[in-house]
N, C-alpha and C positions, 0 to 999 in steps of 0.2 A: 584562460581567464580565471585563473585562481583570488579567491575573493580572501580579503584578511578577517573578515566573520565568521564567527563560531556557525558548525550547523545548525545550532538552536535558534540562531537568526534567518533561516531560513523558510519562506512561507510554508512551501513545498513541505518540508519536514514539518511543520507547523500542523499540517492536514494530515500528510501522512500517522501523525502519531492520535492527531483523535479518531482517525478511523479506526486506529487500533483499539483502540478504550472503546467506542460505537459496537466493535466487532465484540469483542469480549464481554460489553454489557448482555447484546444481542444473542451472545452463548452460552448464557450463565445459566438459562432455564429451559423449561418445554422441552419440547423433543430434543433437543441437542443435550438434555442430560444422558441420554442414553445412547447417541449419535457419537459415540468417542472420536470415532476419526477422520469423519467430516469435520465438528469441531476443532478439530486440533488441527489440521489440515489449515481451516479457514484462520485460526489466529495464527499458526506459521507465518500463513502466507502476508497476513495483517502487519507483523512485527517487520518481516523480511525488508516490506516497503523504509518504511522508516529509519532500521537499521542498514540497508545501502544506501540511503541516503548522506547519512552520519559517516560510513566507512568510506563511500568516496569523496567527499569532504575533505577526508584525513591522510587523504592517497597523495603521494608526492609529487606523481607524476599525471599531466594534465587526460593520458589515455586512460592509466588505471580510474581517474573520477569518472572518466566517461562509460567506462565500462561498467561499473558497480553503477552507474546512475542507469546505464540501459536493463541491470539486473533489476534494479526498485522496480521499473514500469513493468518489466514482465511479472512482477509479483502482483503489480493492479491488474493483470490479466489473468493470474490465474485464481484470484480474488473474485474475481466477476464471474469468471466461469463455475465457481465455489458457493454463489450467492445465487446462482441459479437452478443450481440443485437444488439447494436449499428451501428453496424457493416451490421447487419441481415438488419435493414429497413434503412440503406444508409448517415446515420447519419456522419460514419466515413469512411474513403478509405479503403480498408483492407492493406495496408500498413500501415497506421497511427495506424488501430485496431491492426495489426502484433507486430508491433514495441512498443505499449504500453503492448501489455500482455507479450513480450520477458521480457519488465523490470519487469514486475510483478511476472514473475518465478525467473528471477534472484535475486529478494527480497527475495519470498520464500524460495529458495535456502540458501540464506544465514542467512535468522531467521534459519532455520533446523542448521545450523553449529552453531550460536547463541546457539539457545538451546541445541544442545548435550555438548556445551564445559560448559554451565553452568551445566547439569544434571553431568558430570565430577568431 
């Protein structure tokens, strides 16, 4: 189910990329100025979504999209598991922690839909 839209038409990558910008606002101060590789860690893994999105988009063949779209979701996993560290030594409110892993499932969520309509 290869689509003739750009990945920038895509919701999915839509979300993915302001989580990025959320995450990165979210790192810019407080303890994470001194937290280097949590930080850095946590926008890796921020960007990673995003850009598997975009790279398997651009993948020729319908298996490599699926696979680079199952690498984005594991990067909302291990985003989540990132944001509750974070969360754990006071870095982030757990409302701020709350509200970035809700989006993180909701990316999940919809690579899953992603991938089943391309496995279709």
């Amino acid at each position: 189910m290869k689509m003739n839209r750009g990945f920038e038409d895509l919701l999915v990558w839509q979300k993915a990329r302001l989580l990025a910008a959320e995450i990165y606002r979210h790192t810019a101060d407080g303890a994470f100025v001194k937290d280097f590789s949590l930080k850095d860690q946590m926008r890796r893994a921020a960007v990673s979504i995003a850009s598997n999105i975009a790279e398997g988009h651009a993948r020729e063949s319908q298996q490599d999209t699926i696979r680079f779209l199952f690498i984005a979701k594991a990067s909302t996993a291990e985003l989540s598991t990132q944001l509750y560290i974070a969360e754990d030594f006071g870095h982030l409110a757990p409302t701020t922690a709350k509200h970035l892993r809700d989006n993180c499932e909701e990316i999940a969520r919809m690579l899953r839909g992603l991938i089943r309509s391309y496995k279709e």
